[in-house]
Steps between C-alpha positions, in 0.01 A plus 500: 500500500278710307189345355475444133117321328755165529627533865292413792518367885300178427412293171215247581514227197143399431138679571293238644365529839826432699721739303230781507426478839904527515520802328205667673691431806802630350360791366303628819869510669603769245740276287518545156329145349447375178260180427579335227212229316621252206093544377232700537413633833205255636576266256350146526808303444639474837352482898366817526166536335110427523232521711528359867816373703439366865617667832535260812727508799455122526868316442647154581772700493507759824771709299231623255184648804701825579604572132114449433400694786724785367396509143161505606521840715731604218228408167276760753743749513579511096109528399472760730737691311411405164098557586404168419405189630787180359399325846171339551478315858331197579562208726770190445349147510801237504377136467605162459523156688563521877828319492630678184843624678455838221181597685659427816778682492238788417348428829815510705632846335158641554509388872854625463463827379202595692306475191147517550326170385240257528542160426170321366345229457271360267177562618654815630641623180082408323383720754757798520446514101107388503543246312729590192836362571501127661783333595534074500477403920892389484580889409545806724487881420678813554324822508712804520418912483798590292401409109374628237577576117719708317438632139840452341501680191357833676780403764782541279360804348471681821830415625626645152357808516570577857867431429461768197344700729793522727757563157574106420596467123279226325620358183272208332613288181861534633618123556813479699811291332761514746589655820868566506776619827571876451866452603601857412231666740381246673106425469390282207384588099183345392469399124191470357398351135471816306892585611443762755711476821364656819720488837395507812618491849286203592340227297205301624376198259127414556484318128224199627478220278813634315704527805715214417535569157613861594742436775704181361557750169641763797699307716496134375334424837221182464205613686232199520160670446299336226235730306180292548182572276135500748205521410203742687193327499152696517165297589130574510281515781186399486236757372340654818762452712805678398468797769580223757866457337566916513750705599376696734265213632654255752662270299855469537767489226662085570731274499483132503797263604571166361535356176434722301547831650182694423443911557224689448401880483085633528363614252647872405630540117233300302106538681415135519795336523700339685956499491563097651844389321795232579819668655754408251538415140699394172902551524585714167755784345314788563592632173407171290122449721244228459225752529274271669275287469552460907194243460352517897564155648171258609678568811380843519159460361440230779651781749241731391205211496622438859531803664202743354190297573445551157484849450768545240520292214737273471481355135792728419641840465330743323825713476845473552819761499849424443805576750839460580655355848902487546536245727822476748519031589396625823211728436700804678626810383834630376569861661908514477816679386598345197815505621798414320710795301196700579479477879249696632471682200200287319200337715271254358116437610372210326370207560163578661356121423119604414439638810710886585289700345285564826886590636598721255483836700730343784741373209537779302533693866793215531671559198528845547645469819739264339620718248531816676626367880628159415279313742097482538331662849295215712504208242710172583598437116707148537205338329577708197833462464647359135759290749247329565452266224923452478464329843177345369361480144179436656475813691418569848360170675163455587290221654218542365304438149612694182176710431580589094408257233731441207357362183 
């Protein structure tokens, strides 16, 4: 068929990290893309904005290490052909009690994968950090190589201009209505609010918190992931001290197991501060939002008080950002066909539960190789299946504790 401005191989749905990583991917393989945003480009409604995200190879789950291990090599190779860095390293410090089964399960898939770890304890982890993370004498710690932080917002960005680099259309302010069966020529026509139609081969639907929202309007299908409001928490270390917390210094980006969840980033995006924050958040309709106030728990505070021998202040935030999780019950990701009278046609990413961005070169890799092949290259995706939650509405089973707080 001979191209027209409204015919093209692939139409990703949705310009957040995952889809624009999906059309870079597309794009690079010569076929004619178009990315399609319902906002802005970098807008701050969704999952794919502001300052710091966490990378860390570290998973109860072992299916997660070698997608981690991937996206890592791959963030590399994309700023090396953009020119700039997206990827700042650092090292992974997982912590928690010593019979929390989360943390243990990180220990066993580290042993597992050949991961190269230490496991800490107290007085060790004082001494490998001199002094400015302490741990209580019933906790252990994991210290990994592979971490590190990656700016989200510039993230985006680059994978959007290197996929308009390769000759990927990018439309913004074009929100999708419907996705509809070509019958005629096969392929599928995708609506979008102002009453253009554009068809495409391929359709892949990367629409975050909205996935839901998006899909049961296209195929009546229920898919369970719940838009969740978070809140980013920044903190300030103590004056004369705050080159201790640096990127670029020997403090690692964290993670803390047990109730509740607590990650951290060093200091990068504001001098002086420190990100610490709660892994989870409010349920809401991502198009009716609370906008905060994500009030820090005492929880937290006490976290801080504990672990920083004082050197960050723990009276409270002294800023806070707003984002968006869409949470699967299980905490795993949806990467499927949507199936139905669209086969192989239409393939959804969604799902990513607070915690894919750090993935999102492997994913968008996968859902390209969906689209264009049928089937992904060295990736077991049974986790991510949609059957999943027909044969259990809680997902794929796990014996360990739920890591996400709901509010």
């Amino acid at each position: 068929m001979e191209y027209s401005s409204h015919h093209f191989d692939v139409i990703v749905v949705g310009a957040g990290i995952m889809g624009s990583s999906t059309a870079y991917q597309l794009a690079k393989r010569g076929q004619r893309t178009l990315l399609l945003e319902q906002f802005d480009f970098l807008h701050h409604r969704g999952s794919s904005h502001g300052e710091s995200r966490t990378i860390r190879a570290t998973y109860p789950e072992d299916y997660y290490s070698d997608m981690v291990m991937e996206s890592s090599q791959s963030w590399e190779q994309a700023q090396s052909e953009i020119g700039y860095k997206v990827y700042f390293k650092a090292q992974q410090f997982d912590m928690g009690p010593s019979d929390n089964k989360s943390l243990q399960s990180v220990i066993s898939n580290c042993e597992r994968k050949s991961l190269p770890h230490q496991v800490l304890d107290g007085q060790q982890v004082s001494d490998r950090f001199s002094g400015r993370i302490n741990i209580p004498e019933s906790w252990v710690g994991v210290l990994t190589e592979v971490g590190g932080v990656i700016k989200p917002t510039k993230a985006v960005s680059m994978f959007q201009a290197l996929a308009f680099q390769k000759g990927a259309v990018l439309r913004d302010n074009m929100e999708v209505k419907n996705i509809v069966k070509d019958k005629a020529r096969g392929g599928v026509n995708v609506v979008v609010a102002n009453g253009e139609e554009y068809w495409g081969k391929k359709c892949v639907v990367t629409a975050g918190a909205w996935m839901s929202k998006l899909v049961k309007t296209v195929s009546g299908l229920e898919l369970p992931i719940q838009a969740l409001e978070t809140s980013v928490c920044y903190w300030r270390i103590k004056e004369g001290h705050e080159a201790k917390f640096a990127i670029g210094s020997d403090f690692p980006t964290l993670a803390s197991y047990g109730e509740p969840y607590i990650y951290g980033t060093p200091s990068l995006e504001f001098p002086g501060l420190i990100k610490i924050a709660v892994h989870g958040g409010y349920t809401c309709d991502p198009d009716k939002r609370p906008w905060g106030p994500g009030i820090p728990s005492d929880s937290m505070k006490e976290w801080i008080e504990g672990r920083f021998s004082g050197l960050v202040d723990h009276g409270g935030p002294v800023a806070t950002q707003l984002c968006m999780y869409s949470m699967t019950p299980d905490g795993d990701f949806v990467i499927d066909f949507l199936g139905g009278e669209f086969g192989k046609d239409v393939v959804v990413g969604g799902g990513f539960s607070g915690h894919g961005f750090k993935m999102a070169p492997v994913v968008g890799r996968i859902l390209a190789d969906l689209a264009l092949s049928g089937e992904a290259k060295g990736v077991d995706l049974k986790h991510f299946r949609i059957q999943r939650f027909q044969e259990n509405p809680k997902g794929n089973v796990k014996d360990y504790e739920d890591q996400v707080t709901l509010i």
